[in-house]
Backbone bond lengths (Angstrom), bond angles and torsions (degrees), N, CA, C in turn:
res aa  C-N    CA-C-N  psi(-1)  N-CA   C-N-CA  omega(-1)  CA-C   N-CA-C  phi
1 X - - - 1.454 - - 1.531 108.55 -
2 X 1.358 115.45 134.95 1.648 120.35 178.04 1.475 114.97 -78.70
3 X 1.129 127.75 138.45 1.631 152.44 -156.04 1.700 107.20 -108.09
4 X 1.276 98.77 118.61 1.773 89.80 178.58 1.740 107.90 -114.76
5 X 1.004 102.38 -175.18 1.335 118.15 156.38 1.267 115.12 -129.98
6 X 1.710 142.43 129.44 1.206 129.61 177.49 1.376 107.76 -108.68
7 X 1.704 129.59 108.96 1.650 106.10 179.68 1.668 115.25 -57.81
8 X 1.321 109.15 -167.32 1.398 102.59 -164.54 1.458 103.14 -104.15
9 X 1.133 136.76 11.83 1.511 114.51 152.84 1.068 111.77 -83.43
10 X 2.172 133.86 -16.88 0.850 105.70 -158.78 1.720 105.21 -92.13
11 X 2.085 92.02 -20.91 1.689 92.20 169.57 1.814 106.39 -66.20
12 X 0.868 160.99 -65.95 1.374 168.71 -140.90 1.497 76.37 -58.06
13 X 1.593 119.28 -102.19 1.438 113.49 173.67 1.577 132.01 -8.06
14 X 1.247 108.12 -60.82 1.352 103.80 167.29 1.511 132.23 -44.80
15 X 1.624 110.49 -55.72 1.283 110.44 166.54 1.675 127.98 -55.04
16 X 1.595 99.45 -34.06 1.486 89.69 171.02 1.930 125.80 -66.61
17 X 1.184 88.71 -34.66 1.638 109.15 177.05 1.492 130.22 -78.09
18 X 2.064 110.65 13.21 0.951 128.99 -173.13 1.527 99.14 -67.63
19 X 1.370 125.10 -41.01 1.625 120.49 -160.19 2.007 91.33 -95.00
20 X 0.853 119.84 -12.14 1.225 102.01 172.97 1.400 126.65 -119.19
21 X 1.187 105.70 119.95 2.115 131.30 -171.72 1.464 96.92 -38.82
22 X 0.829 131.63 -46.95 1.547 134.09 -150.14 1.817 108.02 -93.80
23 X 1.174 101.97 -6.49 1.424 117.83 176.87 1.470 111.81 -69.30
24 X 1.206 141.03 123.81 1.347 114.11 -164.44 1.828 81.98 -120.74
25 X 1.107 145.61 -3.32 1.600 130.17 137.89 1.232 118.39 -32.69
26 X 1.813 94.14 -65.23 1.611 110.31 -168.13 1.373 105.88 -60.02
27 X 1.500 135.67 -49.07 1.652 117.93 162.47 1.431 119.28 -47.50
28 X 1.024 135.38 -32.36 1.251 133.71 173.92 1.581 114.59 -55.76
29 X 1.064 110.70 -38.58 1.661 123.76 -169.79 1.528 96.54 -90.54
30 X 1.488 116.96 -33.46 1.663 112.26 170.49 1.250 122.77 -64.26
31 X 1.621 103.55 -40.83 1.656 98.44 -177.05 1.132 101.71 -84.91
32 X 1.431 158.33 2.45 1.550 149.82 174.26 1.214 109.06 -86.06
33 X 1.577 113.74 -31.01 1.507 122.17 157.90 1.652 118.72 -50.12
34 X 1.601 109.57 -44.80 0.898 121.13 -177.77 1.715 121.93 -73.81
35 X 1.473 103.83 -1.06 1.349 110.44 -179.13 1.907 113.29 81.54
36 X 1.378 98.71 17.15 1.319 87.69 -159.91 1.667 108.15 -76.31
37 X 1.635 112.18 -37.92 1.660 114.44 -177.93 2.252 88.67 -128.93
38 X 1.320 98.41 148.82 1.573 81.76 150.46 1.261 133.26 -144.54
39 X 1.223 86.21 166.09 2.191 123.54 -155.98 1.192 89.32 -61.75
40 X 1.140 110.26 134.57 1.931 122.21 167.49 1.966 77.83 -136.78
41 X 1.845 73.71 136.55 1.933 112.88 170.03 1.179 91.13 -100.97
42 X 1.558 103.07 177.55 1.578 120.60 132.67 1.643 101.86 -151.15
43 X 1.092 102.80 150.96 1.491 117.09 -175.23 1.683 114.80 -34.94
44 X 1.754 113.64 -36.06 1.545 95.47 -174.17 1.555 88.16 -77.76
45 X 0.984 137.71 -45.21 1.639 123.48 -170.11 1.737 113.05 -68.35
46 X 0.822 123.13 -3.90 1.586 118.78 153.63 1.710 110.23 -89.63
47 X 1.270 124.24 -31.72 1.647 126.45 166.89 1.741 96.85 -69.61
48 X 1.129 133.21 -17.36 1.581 122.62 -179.78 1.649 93.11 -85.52
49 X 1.518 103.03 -68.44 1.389 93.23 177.70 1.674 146.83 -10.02
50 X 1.405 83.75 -78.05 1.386 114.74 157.44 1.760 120.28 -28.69
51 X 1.797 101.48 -60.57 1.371 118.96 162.03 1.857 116.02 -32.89
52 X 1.466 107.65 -69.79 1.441 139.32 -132.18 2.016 82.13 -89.88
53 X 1.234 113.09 -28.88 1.329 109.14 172.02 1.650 121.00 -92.47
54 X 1.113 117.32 -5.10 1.468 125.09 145.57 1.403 111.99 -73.42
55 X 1.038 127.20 -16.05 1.366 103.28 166.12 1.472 136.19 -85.13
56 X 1.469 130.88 139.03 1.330 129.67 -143.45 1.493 112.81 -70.01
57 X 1.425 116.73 -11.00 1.540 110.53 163.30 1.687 119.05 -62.67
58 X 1.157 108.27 -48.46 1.830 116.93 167.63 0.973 123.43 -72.99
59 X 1.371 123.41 -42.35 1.796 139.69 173.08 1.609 100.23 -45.93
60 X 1.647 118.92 -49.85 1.403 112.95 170.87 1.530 128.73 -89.67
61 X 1.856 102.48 26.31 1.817 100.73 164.05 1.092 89.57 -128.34
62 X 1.343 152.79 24.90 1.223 144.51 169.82 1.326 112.89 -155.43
63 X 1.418 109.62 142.22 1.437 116.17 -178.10 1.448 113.32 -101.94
64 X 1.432 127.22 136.59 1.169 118.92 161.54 1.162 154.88 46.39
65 X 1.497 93.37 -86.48 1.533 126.24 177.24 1.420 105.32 -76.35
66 X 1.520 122.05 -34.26 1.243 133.34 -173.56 1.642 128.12 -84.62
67 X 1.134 102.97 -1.86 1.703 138.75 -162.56 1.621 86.46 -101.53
68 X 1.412 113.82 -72.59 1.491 132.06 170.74 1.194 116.80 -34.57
69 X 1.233 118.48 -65.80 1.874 125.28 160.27 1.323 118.85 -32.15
70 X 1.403 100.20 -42.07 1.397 87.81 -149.81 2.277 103.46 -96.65
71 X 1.213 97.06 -35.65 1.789 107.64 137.81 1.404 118.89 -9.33
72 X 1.452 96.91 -82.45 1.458 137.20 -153.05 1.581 91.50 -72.38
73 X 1.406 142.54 -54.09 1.157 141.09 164.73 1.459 135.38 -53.67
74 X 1.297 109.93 -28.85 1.191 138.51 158.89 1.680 110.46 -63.18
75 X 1.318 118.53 -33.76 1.483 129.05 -163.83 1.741 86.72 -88.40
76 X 1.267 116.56 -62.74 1.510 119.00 -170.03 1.525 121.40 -68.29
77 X 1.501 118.75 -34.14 1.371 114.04 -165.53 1.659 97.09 -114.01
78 X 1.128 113.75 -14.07 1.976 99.64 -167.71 1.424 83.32 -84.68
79 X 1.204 85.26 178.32 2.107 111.77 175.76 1.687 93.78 -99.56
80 X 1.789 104.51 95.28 1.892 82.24 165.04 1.715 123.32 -99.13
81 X 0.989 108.06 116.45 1.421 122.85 -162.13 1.357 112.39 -84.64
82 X 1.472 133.90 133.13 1.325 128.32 -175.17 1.669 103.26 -74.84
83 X 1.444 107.08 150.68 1.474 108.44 157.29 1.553 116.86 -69.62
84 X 1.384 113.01 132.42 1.428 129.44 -163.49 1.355 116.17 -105.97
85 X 1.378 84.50 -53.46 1.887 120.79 -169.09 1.799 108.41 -102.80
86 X 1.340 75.40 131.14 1.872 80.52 168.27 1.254 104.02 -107.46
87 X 2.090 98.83 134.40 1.133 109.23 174.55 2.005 96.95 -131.17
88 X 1.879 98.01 125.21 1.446 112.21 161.75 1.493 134.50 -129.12
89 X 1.440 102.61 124.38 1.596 99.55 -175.36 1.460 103.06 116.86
90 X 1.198 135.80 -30.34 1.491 139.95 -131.81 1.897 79.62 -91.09
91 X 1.180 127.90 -75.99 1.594 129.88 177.52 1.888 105.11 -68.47
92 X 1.416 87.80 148.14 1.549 99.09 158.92 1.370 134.61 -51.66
93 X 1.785 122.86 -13.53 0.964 125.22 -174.74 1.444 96.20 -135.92
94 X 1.518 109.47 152.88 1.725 115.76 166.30 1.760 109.54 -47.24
95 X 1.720 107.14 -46.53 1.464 106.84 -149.04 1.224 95.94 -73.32
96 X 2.058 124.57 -31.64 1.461 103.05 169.65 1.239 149.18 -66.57
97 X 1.753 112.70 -10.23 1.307 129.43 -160.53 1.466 87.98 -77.07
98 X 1.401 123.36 -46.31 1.544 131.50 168.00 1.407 116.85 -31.44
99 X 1.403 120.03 -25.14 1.728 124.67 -176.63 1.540 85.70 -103.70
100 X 1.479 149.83 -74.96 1.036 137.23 158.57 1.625 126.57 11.63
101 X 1.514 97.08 -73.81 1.574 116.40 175.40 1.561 105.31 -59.69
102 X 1.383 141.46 -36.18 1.096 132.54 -173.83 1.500 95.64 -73.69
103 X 1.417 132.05 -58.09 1.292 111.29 -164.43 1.752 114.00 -80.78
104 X 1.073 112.29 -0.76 1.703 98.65 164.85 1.110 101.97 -98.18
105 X 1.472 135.50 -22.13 1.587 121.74 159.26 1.327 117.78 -64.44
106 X 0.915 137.85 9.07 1.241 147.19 165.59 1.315 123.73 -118.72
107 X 0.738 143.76 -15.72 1.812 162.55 106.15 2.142 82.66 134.10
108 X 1.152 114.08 60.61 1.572 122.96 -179.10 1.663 98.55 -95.88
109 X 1.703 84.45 129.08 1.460 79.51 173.33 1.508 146.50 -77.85
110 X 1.641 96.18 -8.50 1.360 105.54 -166.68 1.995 94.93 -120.34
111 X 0.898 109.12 152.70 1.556 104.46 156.65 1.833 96.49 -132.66
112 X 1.203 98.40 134.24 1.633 106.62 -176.94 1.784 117.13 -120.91
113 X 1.429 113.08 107.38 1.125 137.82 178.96 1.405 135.11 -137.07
114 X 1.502 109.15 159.84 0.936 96.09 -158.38 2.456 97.15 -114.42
115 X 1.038 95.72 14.30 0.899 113.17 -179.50 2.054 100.52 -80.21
116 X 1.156 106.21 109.29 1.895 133.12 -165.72 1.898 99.94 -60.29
117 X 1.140 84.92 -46.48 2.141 94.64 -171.06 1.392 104.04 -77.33
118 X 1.573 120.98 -27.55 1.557 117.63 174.65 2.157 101.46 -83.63
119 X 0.845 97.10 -40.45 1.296 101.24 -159.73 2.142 90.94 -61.88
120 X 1.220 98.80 -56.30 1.628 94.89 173.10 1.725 109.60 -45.82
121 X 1.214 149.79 -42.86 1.261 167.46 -161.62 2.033 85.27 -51.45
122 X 0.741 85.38 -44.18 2.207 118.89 -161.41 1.366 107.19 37.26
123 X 1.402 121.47 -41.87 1.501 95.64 172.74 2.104 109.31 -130.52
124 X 0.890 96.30 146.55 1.908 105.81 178.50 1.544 96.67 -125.03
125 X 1.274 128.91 152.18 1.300 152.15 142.72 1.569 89.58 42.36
126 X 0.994 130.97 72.40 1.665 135.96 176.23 1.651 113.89 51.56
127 X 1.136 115.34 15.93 1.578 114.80 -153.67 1.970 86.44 -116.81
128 X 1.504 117.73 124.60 1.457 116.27 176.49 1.521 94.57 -89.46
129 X 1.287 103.01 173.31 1.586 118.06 -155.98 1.327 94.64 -164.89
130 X 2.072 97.33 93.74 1.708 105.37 -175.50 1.662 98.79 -142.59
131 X 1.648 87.69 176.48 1.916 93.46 -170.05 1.448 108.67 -83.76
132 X 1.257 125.15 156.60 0.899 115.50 179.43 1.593 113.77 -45.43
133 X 1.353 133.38 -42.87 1.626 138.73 -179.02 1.344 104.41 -49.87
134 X 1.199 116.32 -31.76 1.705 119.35 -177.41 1.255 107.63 -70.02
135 X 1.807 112.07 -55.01 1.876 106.75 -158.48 1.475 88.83 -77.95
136 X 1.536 153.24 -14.24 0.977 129.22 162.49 1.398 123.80 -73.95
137 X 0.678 116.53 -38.23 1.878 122.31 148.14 1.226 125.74 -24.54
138 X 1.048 115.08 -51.45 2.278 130.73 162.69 1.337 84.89 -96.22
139 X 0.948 159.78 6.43 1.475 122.16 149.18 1.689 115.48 -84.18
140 X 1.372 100.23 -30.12 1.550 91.30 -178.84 1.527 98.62 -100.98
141 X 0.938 124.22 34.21 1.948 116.95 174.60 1.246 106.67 -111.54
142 X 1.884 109.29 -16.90 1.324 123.40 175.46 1.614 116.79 -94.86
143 X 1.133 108.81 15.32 1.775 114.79 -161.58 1.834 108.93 -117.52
């Protein structure tokens, strides 16, 4: 089974886009539900998470309780993997190389973002680096 990484707008996104089909986050977060590839965390990207859903664009598609769930599911069913590997320079920002570092510490094949300057990068340390439209693309070419 293939191993992703999802950064956290595209998980944040995803959860909001769970009730709607046309969401192609929210399929992403359906089929991982579904067992189809699996989600590896690591703790700073659940502390981003966490972050990125305090903010008042998500804070007003999700309530609370649903913020918590979706955390809390992430805590029980993903693979959260410690950072192992140091990765610098590879993203435009320090805090992304940190999502980077989780999926080559995890030897994941995909890292999925929506961030344009990582996604050009396309591959680091065996790890591909695609948009969300892409890893759903190999997910259903594999189905």
């Amino acid at each position: 089974m293939i191993s992703a990484v999802l950064d956290t707008n595209v998980l944040a996104s995803g959860f909001v886009g769970l009730e709607r089909p046309q969401s192609v986050p929210g399929e992403l977060i359906r089929r991982w539900g579904d067992a189809v590839y699996i989600l590896i965390v690591s703790d700073h990207i659940l502390i981003e998470l966490d972050r990125t859903f305090a903010d008042r664009y998500f804070s007003s598609r999700m309530t609370g309780v649903g913020i918590e769930a979706a955390i809390q599911s992430l805590r029980q069913n993903a693979v959260v993997h410690p950072i192992t590997v140091h990765v610098r320079g590879v993203a435009t920002q320090p805090k992304d190389d940190l999502v980077v570092a989780t999926a080559v510490s995890a030897g994941a094949a995909y890292l999925v973002t929506v961030d344009r300057p990582l996604q050009a990068v396309g591959q680091h340390e065996g790890v591909t680096m695609l948009s969300p439209r892409q890893f759903l693309d190999v997910l259903k070419a594999r189905t």
